[in-house]
C-alpha positions as CSV (number, residue, x, y, z in Angstrom):
1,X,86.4,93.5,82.4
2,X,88.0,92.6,85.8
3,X,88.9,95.6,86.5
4,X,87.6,97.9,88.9
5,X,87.9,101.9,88.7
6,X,87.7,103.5,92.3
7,X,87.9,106.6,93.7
8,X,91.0,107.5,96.2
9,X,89.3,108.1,99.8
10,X,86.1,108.9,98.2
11,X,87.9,112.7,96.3
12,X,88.0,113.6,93.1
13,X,91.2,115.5,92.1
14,X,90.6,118.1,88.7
15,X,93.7,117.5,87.0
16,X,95.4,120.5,84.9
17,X,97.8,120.4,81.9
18,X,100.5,118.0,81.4
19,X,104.1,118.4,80.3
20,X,103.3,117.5,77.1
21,X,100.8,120.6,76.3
22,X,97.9,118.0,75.9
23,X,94.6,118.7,78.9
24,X,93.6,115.8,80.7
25,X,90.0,115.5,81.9
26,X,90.8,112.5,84.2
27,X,89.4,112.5,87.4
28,X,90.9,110.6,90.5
29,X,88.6,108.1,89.8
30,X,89.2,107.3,86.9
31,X,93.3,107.4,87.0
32,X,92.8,104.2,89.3
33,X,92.8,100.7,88.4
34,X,93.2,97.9,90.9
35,X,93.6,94.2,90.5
36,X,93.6,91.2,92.6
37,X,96.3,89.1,93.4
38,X,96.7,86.1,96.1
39,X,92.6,86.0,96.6
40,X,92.9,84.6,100.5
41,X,94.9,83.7,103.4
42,X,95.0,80.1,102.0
43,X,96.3,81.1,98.7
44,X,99.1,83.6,100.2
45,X,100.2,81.0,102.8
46,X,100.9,78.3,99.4
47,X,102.3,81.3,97.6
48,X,104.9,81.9,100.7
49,X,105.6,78.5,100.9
50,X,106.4,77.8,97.0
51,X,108.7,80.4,97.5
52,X,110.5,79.6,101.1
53,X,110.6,75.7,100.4
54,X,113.6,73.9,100.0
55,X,115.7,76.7,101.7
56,X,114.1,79.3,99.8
57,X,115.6,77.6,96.6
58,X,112.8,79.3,94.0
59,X,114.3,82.7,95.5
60,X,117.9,82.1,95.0
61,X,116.6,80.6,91.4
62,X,114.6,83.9,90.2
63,X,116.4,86.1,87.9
64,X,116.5,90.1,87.4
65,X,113.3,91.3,85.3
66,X,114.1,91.3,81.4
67,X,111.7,93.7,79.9
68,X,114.3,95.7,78.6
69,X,117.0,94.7,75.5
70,X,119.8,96.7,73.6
71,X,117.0,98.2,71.5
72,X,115.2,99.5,74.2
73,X,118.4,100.9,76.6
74,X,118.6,104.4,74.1
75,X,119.1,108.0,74.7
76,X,116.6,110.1,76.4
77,X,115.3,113.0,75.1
78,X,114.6,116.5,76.5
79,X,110.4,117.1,76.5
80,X,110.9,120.7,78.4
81,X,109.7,121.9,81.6
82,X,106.4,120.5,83.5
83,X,103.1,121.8,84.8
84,X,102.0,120.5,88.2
85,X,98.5,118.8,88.1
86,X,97.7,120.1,91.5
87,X,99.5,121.5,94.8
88,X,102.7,119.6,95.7
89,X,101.7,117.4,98.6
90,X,103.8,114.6,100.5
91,X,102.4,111.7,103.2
92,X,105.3,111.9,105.8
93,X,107.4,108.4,106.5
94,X,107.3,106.1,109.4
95,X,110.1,104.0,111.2
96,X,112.2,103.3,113.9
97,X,115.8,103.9,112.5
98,X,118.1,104.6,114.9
99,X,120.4,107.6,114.2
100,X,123.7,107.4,113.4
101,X,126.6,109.1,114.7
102,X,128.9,108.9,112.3
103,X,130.5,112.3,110.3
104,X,131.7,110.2,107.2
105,X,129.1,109.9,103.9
106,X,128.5,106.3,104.8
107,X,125.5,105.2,103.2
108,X,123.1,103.9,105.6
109,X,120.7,101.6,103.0
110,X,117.1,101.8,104.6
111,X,115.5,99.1,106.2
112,X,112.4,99.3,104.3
113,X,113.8,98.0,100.7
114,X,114.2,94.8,99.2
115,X,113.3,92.2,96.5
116,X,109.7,91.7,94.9
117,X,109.6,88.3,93.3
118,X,107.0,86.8,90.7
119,X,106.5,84.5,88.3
120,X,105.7,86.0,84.8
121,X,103.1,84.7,81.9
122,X,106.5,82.8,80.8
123,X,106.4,80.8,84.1
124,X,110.1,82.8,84.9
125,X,111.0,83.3,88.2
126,X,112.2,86.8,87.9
127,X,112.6,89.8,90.7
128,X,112.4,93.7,90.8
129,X,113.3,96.2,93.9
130,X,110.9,97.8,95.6
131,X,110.5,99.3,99.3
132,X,107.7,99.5,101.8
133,X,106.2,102.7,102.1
134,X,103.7,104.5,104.6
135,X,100.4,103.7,104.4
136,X,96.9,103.7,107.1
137,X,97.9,99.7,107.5
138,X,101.1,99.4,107.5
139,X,100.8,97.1,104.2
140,X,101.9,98.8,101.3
141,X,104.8,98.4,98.6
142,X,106.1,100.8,96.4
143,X,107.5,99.2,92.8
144,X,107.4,99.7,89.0
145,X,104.4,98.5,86.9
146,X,106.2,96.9,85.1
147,X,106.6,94.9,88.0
148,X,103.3,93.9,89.1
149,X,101.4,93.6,85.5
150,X,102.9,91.6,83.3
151,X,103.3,93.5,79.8
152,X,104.8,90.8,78.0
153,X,102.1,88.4,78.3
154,X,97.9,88.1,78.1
155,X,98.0,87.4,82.1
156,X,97.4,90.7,84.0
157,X,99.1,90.8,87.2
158,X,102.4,88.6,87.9
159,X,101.5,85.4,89.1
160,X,103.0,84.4,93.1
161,X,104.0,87.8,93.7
162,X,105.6,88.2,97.2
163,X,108.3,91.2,98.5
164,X,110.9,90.2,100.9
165,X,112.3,93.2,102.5
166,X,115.8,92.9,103.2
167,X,116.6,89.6,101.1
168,X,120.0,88.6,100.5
169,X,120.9,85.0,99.2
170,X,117.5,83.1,100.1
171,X,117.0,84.9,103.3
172,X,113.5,87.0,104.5
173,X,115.0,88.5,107.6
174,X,111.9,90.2,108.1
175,X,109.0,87.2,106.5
176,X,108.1,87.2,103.0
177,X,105.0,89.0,102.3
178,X,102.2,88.1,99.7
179,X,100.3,90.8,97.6
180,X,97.0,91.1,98.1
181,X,95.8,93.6,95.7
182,X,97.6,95.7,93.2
183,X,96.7,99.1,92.1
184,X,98.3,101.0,89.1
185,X,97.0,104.3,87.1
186,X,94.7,102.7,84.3
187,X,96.2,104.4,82.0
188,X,99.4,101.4,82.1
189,X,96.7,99.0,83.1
190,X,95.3,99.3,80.0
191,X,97.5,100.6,77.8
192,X,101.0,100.0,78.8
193,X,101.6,103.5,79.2
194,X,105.3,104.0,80.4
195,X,104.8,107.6,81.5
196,X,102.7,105.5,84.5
197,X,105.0,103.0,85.7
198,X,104.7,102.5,89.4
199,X,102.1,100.6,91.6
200,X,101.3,100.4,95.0
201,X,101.0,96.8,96.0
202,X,98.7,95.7,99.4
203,X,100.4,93.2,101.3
204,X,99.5,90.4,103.8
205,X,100.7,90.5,107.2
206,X,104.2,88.9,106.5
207,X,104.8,85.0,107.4
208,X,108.3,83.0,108.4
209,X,107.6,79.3,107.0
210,X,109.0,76.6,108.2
211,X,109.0,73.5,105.7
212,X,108.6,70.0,107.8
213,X,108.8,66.4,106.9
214,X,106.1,65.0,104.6
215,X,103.7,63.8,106.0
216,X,101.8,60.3,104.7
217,X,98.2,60.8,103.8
218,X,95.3,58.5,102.2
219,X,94.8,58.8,98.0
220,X,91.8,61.2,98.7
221,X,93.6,62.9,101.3
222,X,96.9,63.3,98.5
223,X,94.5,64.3,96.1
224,X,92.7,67.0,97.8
225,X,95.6,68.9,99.3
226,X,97.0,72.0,97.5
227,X,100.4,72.2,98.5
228,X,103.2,70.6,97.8
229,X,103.0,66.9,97.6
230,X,104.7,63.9,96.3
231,X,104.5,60.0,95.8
232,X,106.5,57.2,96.1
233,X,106.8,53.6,95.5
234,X,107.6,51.3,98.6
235,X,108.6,48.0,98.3
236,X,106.7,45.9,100.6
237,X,106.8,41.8,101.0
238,X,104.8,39.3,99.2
239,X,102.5,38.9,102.8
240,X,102.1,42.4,102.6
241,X,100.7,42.7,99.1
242,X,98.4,40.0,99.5
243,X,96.4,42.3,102.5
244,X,96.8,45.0,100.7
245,X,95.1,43.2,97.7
246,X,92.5,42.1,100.1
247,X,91.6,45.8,101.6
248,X,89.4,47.2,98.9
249,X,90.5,50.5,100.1
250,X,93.8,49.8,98.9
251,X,93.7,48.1,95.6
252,X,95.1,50.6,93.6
253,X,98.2,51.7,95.1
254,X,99.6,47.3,95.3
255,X,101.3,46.3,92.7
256,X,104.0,44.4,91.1
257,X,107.3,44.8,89.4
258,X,108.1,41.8,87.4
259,X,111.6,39.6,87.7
260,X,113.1,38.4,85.0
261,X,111.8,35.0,85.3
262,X,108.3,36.4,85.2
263,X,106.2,35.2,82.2
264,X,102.9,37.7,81.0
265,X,99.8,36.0,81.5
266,X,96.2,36.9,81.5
267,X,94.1,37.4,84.9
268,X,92.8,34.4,85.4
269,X,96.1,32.6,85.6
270,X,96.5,31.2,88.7
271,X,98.4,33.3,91.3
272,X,98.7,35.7,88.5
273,X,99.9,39.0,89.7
274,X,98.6,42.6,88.4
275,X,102.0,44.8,87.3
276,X,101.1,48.4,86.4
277,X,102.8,49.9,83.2
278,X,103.1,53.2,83.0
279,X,101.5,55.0,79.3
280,X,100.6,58.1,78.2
281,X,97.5,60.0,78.7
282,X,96.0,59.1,75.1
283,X,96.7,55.4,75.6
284,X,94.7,55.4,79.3
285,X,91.9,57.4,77.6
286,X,91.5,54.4,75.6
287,X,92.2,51.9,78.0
288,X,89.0,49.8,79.1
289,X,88.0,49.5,82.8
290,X,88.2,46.4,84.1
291,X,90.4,43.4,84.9
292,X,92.6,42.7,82.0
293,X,96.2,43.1,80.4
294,X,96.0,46.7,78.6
295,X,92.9,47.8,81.3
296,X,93.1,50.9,83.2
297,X,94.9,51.0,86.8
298,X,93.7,52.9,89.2
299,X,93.5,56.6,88.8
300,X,95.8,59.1,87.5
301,X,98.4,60.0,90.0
302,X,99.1,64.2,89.6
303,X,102.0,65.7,91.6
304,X,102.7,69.8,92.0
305,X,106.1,70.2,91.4
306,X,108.4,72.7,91.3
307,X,110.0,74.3,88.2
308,X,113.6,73.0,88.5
309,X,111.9,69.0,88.9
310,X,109.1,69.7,85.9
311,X,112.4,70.7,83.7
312,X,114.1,67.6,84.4
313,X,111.4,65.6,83.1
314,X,110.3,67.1,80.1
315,X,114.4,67.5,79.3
316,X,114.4,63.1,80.1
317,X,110.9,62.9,78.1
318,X,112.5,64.5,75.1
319,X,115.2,61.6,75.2
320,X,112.9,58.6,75.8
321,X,109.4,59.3,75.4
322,X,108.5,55.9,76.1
323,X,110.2,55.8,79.1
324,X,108.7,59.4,80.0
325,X,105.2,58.9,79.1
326,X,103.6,61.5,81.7
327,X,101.8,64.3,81.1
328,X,103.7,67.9,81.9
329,X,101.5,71.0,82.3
330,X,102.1,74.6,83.8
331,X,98.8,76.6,84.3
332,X,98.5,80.2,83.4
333,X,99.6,81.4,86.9
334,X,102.9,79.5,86.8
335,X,102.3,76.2,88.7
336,X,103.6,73.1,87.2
337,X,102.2,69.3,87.4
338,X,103.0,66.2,86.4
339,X,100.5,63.6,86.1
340,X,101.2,60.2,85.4
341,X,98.7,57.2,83.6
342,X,98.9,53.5,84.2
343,X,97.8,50.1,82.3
344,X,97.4,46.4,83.9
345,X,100.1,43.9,82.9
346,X,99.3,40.2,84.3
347,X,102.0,38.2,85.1
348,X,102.8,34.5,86.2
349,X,104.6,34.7,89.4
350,X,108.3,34.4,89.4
351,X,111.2,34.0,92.5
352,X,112.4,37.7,90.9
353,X,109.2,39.5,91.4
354,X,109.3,42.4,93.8
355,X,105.6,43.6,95.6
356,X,105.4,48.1,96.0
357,X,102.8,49.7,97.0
358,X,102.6,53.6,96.1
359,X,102.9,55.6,99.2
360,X,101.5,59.7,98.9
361,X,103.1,62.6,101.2
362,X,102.0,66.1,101.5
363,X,104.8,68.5,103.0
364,X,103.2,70.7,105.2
365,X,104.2,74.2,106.5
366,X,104.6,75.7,110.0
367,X,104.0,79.3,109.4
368,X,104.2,82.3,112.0
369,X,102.8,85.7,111.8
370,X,105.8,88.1,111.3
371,X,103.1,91.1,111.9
372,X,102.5,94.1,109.5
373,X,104.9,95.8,106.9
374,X,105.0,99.2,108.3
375,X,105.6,97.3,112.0
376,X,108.7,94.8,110.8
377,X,110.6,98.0,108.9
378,X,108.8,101.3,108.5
379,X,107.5,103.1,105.4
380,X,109.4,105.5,103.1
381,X,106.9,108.7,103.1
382,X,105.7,109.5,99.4
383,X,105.9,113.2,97.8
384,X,104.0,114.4,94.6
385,X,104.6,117.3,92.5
386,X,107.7,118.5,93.7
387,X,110.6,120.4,91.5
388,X,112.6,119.1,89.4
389,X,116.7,119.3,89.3
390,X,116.5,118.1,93.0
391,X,118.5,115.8,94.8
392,X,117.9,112.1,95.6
393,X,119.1,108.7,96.4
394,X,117.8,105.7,94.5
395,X,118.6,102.1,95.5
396,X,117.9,98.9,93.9
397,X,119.3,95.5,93.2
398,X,121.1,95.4,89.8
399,X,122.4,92.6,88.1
400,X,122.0,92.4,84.6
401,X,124.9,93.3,82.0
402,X,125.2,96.6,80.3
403,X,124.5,96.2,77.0
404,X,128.6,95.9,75.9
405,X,128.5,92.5,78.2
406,X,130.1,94.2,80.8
407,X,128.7,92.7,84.2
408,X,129.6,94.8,87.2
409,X,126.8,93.9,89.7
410,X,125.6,90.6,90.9
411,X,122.1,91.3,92.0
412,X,123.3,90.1,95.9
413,X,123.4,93.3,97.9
414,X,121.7,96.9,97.3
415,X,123.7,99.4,95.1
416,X,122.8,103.2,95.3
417,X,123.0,106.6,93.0
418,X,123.0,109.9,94.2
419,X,122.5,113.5,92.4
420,X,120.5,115.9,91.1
421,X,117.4,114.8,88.6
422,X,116.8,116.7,85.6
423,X,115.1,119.5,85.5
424,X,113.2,119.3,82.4
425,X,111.0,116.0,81.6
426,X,112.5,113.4,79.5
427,X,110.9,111.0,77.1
428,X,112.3,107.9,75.4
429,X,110.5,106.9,71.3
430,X,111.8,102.7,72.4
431,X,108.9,103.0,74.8
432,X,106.9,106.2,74.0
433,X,107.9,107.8,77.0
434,X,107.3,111.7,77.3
435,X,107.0,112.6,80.8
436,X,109.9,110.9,82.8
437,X,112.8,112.6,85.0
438,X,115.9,111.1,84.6
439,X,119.2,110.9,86.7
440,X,123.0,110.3,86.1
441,X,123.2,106.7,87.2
442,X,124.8,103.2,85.9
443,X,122.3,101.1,87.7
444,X,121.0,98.6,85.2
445,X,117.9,95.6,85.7
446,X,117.1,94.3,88.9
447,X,117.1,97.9,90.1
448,X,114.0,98.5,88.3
449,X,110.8,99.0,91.1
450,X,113.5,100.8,93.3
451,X,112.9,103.9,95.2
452,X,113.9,107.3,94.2
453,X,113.9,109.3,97.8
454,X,114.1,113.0,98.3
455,X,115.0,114.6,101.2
456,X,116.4,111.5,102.2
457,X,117.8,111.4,105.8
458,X,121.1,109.3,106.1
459,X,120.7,108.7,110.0
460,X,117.4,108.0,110.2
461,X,117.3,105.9,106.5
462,X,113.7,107.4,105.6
463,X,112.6,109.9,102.6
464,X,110.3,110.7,100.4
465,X,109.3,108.5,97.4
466,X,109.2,110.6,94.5
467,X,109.9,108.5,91.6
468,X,110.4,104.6,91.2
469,X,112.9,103.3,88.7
470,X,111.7,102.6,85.2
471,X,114.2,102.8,82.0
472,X,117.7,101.9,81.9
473,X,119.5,104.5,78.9
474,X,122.4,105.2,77.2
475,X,123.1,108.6,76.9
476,X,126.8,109.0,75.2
477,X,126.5,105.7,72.9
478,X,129.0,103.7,74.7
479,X,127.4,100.6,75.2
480,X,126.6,101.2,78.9
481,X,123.9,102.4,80.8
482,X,124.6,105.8,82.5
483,X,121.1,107.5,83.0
484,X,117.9,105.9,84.6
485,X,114.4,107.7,84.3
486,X,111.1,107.5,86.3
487,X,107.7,108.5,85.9
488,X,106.9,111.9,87.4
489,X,105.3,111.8,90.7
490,X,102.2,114.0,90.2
491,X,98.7,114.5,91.3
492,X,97.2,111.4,89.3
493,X,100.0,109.4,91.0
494,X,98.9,111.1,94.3
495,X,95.4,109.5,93.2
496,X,96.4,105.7,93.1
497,X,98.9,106.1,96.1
498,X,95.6,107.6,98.6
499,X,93.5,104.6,97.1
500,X,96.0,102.0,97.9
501,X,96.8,103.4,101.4
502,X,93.8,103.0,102.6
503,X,93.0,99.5,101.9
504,X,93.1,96.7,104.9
505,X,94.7,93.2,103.6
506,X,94.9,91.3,106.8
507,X,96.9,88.2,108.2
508,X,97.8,84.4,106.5
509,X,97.8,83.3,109.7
């Protein structure tokens, strides 16, 4: 397996008896499970840049996470009281917020939340909330589970997985930063266990791209970059294609569109001119090599390409096949290609032929360091094994509809709940919950990842994690969300927090 059990700083934490009546025998090392994500610098820099291109258009594309449906948003019930694991314990929060002097019960929202984005094993751009948190690097993120591993799919962790703190409409005020390596108790890892949904994410040093014009490169050159690239027919003149046709370096990319007038002829025709036909993979794999009407041309040309443009295709090849004969693919970790196959089509010359030669770009990135998580916009603190029935203020992003189609949030700007959790642990049969808190709230999706702080501090806009969001329920039967639950914060969540938080990432550039 790929997954590797640590220990958290080296300790291992005896763990006592849970809510549910039932001993554990876990250790610390054993409760951890970590996995990685964008494997280096390179990678996270192309992962920043597939979501910042084009304006940040794949940001302002993503939708709120669906893991939940009606079936799943149903009453909570009552487990009873809880047993702490070990000695409550809290890692104190980190920031710069200025203080407020204002009497009123403003809600200051802290600096430190925002937006995770991912792509799941569907190849959906979705998002979750989340907020940085404290950590020996500055470079930690604070989310659901649900979030990072993908529980819908046979991929592990979501695939391009970046959080933007303080995003609003395609903007990363602050960079967009890339995960590095996730860690989540193994217990959801492996077995989807709800009663463990939260992760602590390492981050990159955040980046601010900068998209610039394409940039014209050689075949080899198109073929070996990673990034985003396109290619393009140019129509050149008839002097032009005949140089072209004479520099064996550029064979392959001269051809010629026939006119009208143009008659089909075989190679040795004299002045006959090459034209190449576009097919589909199974009729160039059984194409010849050589100089002849039906023979191969050139290479296969294969172009990354974002979701919105590999749609459009496959939505035109469904109309005319024929006309759309390339091949579309999307790999397991989201990325679509297109790649396209050509034949040789000789043609007598006529006054309507047209000479092209196929150009190739790659669309580079200017990308500065926007420095460390903790540095841009502090770190919540984190708490464990606290009471129960205390207050706290969750934020998060929803947008989704309650389940009667009502539709009050958008998903634009962070929303907030505030009140007491409950004192006794919750559990929920739609997801074989048994050891959540829950709180009076009418949040729904898109808040899910989002911070549940205690002791929260309105000037300074820093608390205490203690609790991330998880289920959406309906407690009264109406149709509408009004409670929220999250996973009790105890010693085994202590466990993956102290593994994660001491883990260096390092910079993309």
């Amino acid at each position: 397996m790929k997954r590797i059990l640590i220990p958290a700083g080296g300790a291992v934490l005896a763990t006592g008896l849970l809510a549910a009546g039932l001993a554990s025998t876990a250790t610390a090392a054993s409760d951890v499970a970590t996995d990685p994500m964008a494997a280096s610098a390179a990678n996270a820099k192309a992962i920043a840049q597939f979501w910042a291109e084009s304006n940040g258009a794949a940001l302002k594309a993503a939708t709120e996470s669906n893991v939940w449906d009606k079936a799943d948003v149903a009453k909570l019930q009552s487990k009873g009281g809880y047993t702490a694991d070990t000695k409550p314990g809290s890692t104190a929060p980190i920031g710069q917020e200025k203080k407020t002097s204002s009497k009123y019960q403003n809600v200051n929202i802290p600096k430190t939340i925002g937006k995770v984005f991912f792509v799941n094993g569907k190849g959906e751009k979705k998002w979750c909330s989340a907020t940085s948190v404290q950590s020996k690097y500055r470079n930690l993120v604070a989310t659901a589970g649900h979030c990072v591993y993908d529980t819908q799919s046979n991929v592990d962790t979501m695939s391009k997985w970046v959080f933007v703190p303080g995003y609003y409409q395609g903007k990363a005020p602050w960079g967009i930063f890339v995960g590095k390596q996730a860690f989540t108790h193994y217990d959801f890892d492996n077995y989807e266990d709800y009663d463990r949904d939260y992760a602590f994410v390492t981050v990159y040093n955040g980046i601010k791209v900068n998209n610039v014009a394409p940039k014209e490169v050689s075949k080899a050159d198109f073929d070996k970059y990673q990034g985003i690239k396109d290619a393009k027919d140019v129509q050149i003149t008839r002097d032009e294609f005949r140089k072209c046709k004479l520099d064996p370096t550029s064979t392959t990319s001269c051809w010629v569109k026939r006119g009208s007038d143009a008659q089909p002829t075989g190679p040795d025709y004299p002045g006959a001119q090459v034209a190449k036909v576009e097919v589909s993979e199974d009729t160039y794999k059984a194409a010849k090599v050589g100089k002849g009407n039906g023979f191969k041309f050139g290479e296969p040309v294969t172009e990354i390409v974002t979701d919105p443009q590999a749609q459009e295709y496959l939505k035109n090849q469904k109309a005319d096949a024929k006309k759309y004969p390339a091949t579309v693919k999307q790999d397991a970790r989201g990325n679509w290609t297109i790649t396209h196959f050509y034949t040789q089509q000789w043609y007598k010359p006529g006054e309507e032929t047209k000479f092209y030669k196929t150009v190739f770009y790659i669309i580079e990135s200017s990308a500065l360091d926007a420095g460390r998580l903790g540095e841009a916009v502090g770190g919540q603190g984190i708490a464990w094994n606290q009471p129960t029935g205390k207050y706290v203020r969750v934020f998060g992003y929803p947008a989704a509809p309650h389940p009667d189609g009502n539709k009050p949030y958008t998903g634009v700007t962070p929303k907030w709940c505030y009140g007491k959790t409950s004192k006794k642990l919750v559990g929920s049969a739609a997801k074989k919950i048994e050891e959540h808190i829950a709180l009076k709230c009418a949040m729904t999706e898109g808040a899910d990842g989002g911070p549940w702080l205690y002791k929260y501090s309105n000037t300074k806009r820093l608390g205490y994690v203690n609790g991330v969001t998880s289920t959406f329920n309906d407690q009264d039967g109406n149709g509408r969300v009004d409670y929220i639950s999250s996973p009790y914060f105890d010693g085994e969540t202590a466990a993956v927090y102290k593994a994660a938080a001491n883990v260096w990432s390092g910079k993309i550039v």
